[in-house]
N, C-alpha and C positions, 0 to 999 in steps of 0.2 A: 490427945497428943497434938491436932493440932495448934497454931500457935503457941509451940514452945519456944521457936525461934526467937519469936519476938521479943517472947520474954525475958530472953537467954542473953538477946542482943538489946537490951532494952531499947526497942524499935516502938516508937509513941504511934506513929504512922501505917496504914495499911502497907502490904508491899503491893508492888505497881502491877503484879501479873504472879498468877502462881508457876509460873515459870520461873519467874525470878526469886520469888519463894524457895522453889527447889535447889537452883543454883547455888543461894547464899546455903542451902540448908547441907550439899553436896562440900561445900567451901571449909563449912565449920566443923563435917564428921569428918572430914580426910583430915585438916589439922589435930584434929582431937585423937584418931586413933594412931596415927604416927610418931607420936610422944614419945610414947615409950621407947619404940624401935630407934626413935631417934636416941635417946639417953645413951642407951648400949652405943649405936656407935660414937656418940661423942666419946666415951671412953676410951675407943680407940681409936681418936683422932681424927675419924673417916667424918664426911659431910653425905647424908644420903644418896646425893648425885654421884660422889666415887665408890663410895658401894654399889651401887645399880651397876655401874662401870665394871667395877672387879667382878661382879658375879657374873657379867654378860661376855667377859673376856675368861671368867673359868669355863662357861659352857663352851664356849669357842673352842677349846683345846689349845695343843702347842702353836699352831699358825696362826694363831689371832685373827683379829678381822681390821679391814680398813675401818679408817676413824668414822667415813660418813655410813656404813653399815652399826657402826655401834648406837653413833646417833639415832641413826632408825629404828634400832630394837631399846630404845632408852624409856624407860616409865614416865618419868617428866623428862622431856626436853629441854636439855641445858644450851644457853648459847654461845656459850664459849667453850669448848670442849675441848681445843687445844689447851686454855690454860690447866683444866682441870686432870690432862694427862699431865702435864709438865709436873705437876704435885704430884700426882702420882707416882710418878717416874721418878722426881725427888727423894722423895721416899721410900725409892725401891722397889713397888710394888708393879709395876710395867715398865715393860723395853717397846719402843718404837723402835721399827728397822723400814728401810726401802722395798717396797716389791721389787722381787726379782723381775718379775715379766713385766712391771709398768713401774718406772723409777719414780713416777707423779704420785704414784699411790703409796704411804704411811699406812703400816701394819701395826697394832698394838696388841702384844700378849702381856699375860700375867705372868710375872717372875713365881720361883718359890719362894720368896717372903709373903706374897701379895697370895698364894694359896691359903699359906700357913694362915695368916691372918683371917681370911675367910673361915676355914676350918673353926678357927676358934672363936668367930663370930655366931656361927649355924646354928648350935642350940638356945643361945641366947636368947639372939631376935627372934627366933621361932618360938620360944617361951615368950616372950614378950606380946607377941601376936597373938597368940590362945589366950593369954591370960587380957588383952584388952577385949576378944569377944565370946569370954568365955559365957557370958549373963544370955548369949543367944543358942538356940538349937539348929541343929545342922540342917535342919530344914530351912529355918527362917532364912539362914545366912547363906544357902544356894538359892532362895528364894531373891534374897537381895541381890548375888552375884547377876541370875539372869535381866531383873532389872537394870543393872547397871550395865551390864553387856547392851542391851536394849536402846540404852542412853547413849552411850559410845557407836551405835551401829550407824 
């Protein structure tokens, strides 16, 4: 298995550190296995960064959370997060309002369009995800989660 990267990326060159090995190797299964999940939502229009959004404003409940809390619990980090609500909100699927007890703070919830559409997203992407690691055993693949926890820690 090793050096399949190389192969993969037809890299003529050693890599400079197997660190960096890793990194690119980290680079090209994250792109590889989010394909699919992406496909499904391009279908409905969503970019993964507004999905991460709406599912993290359905956990939230009716009170939503301020915008720089959602930031925070965001899988990838987007850096524009207002414009990303504004489409959202375009298309109906969240309301900003002012906090009541701090008029500075923007509140974003998820309307019921922005449910619905989740709802009809759920078995999809989650089809989609099993069937990109279905060739692994549930061991391998908590075996990988704790490495990759490991890496993040």
């Amino acid at each position: 298995m090793a050096g399949r990267l190389k192969r993969e990326i037809k890299q003529k060159r050693p890599f400079s550190s197997v660190q960096e090995e890793v990194v690119l190797s980290i680079m090209r299964t994250a792109d590889q296995v989010v394909v699919p999940m992406n496909e499904v939502l391009r279908a409905a229009n969503l970019s993964p960064s507004q999905y991460n959004v709406l599912r993290i404003l359905r956990g939230a409940g009716e009170d939503g959370l301020p915008c720089g809390e959602i930031t925070e619990r965001m899988v990838r980090r987007d850096p524009d997060l207002t414009r990303l609500l504004d489409r959202l909100e375009t298309a109906n699927l969240v309301s900003r309002t002012r906090d009541t007890k701090d008029r500075r703070i923007i509140r974003a919830s998820i309307t019921d369009e922005g449910l619905f559409l989740l709802d009809s997203l759920d078995e999809p992407v989650e089809a989609s995800i099993r069937r990109t690691l279905a060739h692994m055993p549930v061991a391998r693949l908590k075996a990988l989660l704790e490495l990759l926890e490991e890496v993040r820690g």
